[in-house]
C-alpha positions as CSV (number, residue, x, y, z in Angstrom):
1,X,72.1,91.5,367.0
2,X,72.2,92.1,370.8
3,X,73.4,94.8,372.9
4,X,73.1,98.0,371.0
5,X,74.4,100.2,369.2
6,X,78.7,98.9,369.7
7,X,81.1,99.8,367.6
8,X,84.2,98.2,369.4
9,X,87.0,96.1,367.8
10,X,89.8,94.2,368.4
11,X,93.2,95.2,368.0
12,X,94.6,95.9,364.7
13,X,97.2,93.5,363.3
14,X,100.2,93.9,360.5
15,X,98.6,96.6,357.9
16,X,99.4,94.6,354.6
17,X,97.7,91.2,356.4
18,X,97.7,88.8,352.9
19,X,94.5,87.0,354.4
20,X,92.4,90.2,355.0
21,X,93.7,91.5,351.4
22,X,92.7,88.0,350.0
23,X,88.9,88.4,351.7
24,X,88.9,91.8,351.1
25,X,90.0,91.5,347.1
26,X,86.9,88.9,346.9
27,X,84.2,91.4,348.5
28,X,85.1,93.9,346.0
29,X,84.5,91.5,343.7
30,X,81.4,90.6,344.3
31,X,79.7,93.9,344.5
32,X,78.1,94.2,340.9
33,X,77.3,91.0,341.0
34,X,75.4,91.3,344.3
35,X,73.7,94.9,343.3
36,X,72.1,93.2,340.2
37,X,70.7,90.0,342.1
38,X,69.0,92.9,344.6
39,X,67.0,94.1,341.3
40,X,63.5,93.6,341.0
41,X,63.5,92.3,344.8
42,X,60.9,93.0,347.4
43,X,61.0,92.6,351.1
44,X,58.3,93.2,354.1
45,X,59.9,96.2,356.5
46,X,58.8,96.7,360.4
47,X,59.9,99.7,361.3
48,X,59.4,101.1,364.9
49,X,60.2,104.6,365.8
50,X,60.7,106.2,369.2
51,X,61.0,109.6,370.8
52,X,62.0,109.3,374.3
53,X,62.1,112.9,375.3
54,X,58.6,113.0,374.0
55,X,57.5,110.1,375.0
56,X,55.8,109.3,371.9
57,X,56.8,106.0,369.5
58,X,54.9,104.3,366.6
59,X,55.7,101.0,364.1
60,X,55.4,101.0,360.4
61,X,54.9,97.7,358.0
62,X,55.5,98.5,354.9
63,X,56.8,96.7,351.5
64,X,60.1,97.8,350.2
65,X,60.7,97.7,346.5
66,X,63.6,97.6,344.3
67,X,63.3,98.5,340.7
68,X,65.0,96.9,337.8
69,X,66.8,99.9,337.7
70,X,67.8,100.0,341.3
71,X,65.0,103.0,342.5
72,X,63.9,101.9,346.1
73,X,60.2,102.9,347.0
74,X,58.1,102.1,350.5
75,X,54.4,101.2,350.2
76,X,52.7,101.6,353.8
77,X,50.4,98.6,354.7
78,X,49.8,99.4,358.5
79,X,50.8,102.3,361.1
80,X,50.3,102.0,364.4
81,X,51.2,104.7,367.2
82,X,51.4,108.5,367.2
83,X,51.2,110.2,363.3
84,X,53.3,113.0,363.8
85,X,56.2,109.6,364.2
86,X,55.0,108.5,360.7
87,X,55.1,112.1,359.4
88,X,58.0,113.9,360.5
89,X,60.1,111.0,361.3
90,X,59.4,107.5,360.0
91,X,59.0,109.2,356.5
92,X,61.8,111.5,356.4
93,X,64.1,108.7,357.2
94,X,63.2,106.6,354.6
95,X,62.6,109.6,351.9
96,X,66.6,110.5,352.9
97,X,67.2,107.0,352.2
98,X,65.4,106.9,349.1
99,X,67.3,110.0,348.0
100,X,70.5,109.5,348.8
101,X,70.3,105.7,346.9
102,X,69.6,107.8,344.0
103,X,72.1,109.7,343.9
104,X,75.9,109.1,343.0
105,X,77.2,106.0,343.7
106,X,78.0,105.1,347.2
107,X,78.8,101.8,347.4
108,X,81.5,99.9,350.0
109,X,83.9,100.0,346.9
110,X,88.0,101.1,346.9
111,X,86.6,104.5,344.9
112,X,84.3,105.6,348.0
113,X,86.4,104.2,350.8
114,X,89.7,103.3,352.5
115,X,89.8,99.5,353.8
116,X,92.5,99.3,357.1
117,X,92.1,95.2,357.7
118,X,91.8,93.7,361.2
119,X,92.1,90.6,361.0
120,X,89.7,87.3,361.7
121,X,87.9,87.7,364.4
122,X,85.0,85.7,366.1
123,X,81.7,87.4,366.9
124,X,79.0,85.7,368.6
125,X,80.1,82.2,367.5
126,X,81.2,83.2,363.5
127,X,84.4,84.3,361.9
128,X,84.7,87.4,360.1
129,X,87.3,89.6,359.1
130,X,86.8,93.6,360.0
131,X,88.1,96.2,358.4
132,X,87.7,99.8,359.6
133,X,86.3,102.2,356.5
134,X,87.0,105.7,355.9
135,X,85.0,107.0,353.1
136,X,87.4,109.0,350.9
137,X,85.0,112.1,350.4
138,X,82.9,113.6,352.7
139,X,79.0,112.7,350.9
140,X,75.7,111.7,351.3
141,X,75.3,108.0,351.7
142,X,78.6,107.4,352.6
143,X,80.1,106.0,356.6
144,X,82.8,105.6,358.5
145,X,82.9,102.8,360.5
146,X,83.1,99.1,360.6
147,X,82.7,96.2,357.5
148,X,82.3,92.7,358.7
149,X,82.7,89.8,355.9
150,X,82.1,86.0,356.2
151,X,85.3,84.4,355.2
152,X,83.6,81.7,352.8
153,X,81.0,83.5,351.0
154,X,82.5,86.7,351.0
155,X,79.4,89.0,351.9
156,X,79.0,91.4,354.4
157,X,77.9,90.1,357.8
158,X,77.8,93.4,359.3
159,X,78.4,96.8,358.4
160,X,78.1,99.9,361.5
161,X,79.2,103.6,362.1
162,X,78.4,107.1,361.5
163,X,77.2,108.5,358.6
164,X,79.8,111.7,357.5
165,X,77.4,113.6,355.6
166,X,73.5,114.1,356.7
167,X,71.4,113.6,353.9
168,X,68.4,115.5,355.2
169,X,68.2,119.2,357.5
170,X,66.1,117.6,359.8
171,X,68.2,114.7,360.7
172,X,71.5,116.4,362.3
173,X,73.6,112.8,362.9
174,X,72.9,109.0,362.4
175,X,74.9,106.2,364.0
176,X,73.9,102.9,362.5
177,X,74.2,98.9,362.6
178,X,73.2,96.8,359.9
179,X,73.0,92.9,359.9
180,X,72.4,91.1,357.1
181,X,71.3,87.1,356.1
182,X,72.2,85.2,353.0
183,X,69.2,84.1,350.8
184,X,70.1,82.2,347.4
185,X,73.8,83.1,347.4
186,X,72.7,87.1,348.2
187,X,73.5,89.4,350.9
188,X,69.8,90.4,352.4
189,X,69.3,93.1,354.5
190,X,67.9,91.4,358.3
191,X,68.1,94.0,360.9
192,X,69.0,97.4,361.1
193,X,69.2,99.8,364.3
194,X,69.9,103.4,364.5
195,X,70.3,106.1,366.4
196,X,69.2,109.2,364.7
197,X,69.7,112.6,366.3
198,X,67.1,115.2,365.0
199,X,66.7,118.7,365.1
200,X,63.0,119.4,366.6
201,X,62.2,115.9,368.1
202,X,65.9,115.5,369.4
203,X,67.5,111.5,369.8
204,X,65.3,108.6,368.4
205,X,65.6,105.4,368.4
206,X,64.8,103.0,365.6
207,X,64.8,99.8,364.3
208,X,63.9,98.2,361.1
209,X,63.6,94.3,360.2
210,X,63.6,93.0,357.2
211,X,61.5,89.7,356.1
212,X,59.6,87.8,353.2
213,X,62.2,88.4,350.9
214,X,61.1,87.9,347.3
215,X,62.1,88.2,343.6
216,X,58.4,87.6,342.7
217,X,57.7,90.5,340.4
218,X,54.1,90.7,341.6
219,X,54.9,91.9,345.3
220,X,56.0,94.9,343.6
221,X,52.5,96.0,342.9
222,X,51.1,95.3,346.4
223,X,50.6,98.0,349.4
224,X,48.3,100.9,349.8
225,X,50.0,103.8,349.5
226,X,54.0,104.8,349.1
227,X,55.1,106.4,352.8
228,X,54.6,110.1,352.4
229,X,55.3,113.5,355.0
């Protein structure tokens, strides 16, 4: 993804579009199916923070485990930059993250959200159809934004907005893009970039990539320590 943080669409067509009810019907689908093939999966994370009223920044590799039973965990490998990044921002992030996962259910299903299609559009050379989501309840975990989905395969391309509820005191509002790849018929997280407006450090800017995806049961043993405040 280039260019930022956008959240801009195209204009909406007919509500009751057949196509985008067709795609959409399809997604919905597909959820359980994709939430179990993410089980047991490990990926490397780069994550790089920065402060800019502070002028302060720092990058994280880590390993990102999923459990059988679907609990995410982060075991640091390397940090690099200013500690008090790693402490009071890097690893509340990902401990609101971890959190709000464990929670009550929040996935881009017609119980949490409202689907409003727009139609196929063509983004940086691929089709997608985009719908705009409203989340029906105002909770942790939960967006309202954008949903892009690949016409053949039926998995999310790109999902992006605002999250309604913040799932931490420290971190006041987050505005969010997430790409993902396909690997083996699955929807991988590749890139995510966020804008995160805190209460003490004030606007940061981060980014996280995603790589070495793996089902290998091993990698979920590997890493130094899990990412702690």
């Amino acid at each position: 993804m280039t260019g930022g943080l956008t959240f801009a669409a195209g204009p909406a067509p007919e509500p009751n579009d057949p196509a985008s009810e067709a795609v959409l019907a399809k997604f919905l689908a597909t959820k359980d199916e994709q939430k179990d093939a993410m089980r047991g999966a490990s990926m490397q994370v780069d994550i790089q923070a920065e402060v800019p009223k502070l002028k302060r920044q720092g990058k994280l590799q880590a390993l990102r485990n999923i459990s059988k039973l679907g609990k995410i965990t982060y075991h640091a490998l390397e940090f690099i930059g200013d500690k008090s990044i790693k402490t009071e921002v890097i690893a509340r992030y990902l401990n609101a993250e971890t959190e709000s996962q464990a929670g009550p259910d929040i996935a881009l299903t017609s119980a949490n959200y409202k689907f409003k299609g727009k139609g196929l559009q063509t983004n940086d050379g691929q089709e997608v159809y985009v719908f705009q989501v409203t989340p029906k309840k105002k909770k942790v975990g939960l967006f309202k934004g954008e949903l892009w989905i690949d016409p053949q395969t039926y998995l999310p391309v790109r999902e992006s907005g605002r999250f309604v509820k913040s799932p931490s005191i420290f971190l006041k509002k987050i505005e969010f893009v997430r790409t993902y790849g396909m690997k083996d018929g699955i929807a991988v997280e590749k890139h995510l970039e966020s804008k995160v407006e805190t209460r003490f450090f004030g606007p940061v800017n981060m980014t996280i990539d995603f790589t070495n995806f793996s089902k290998d049961p091993a990698t979920e043993v590997a890493g130094n320590d899990t990412v702690q405040q």
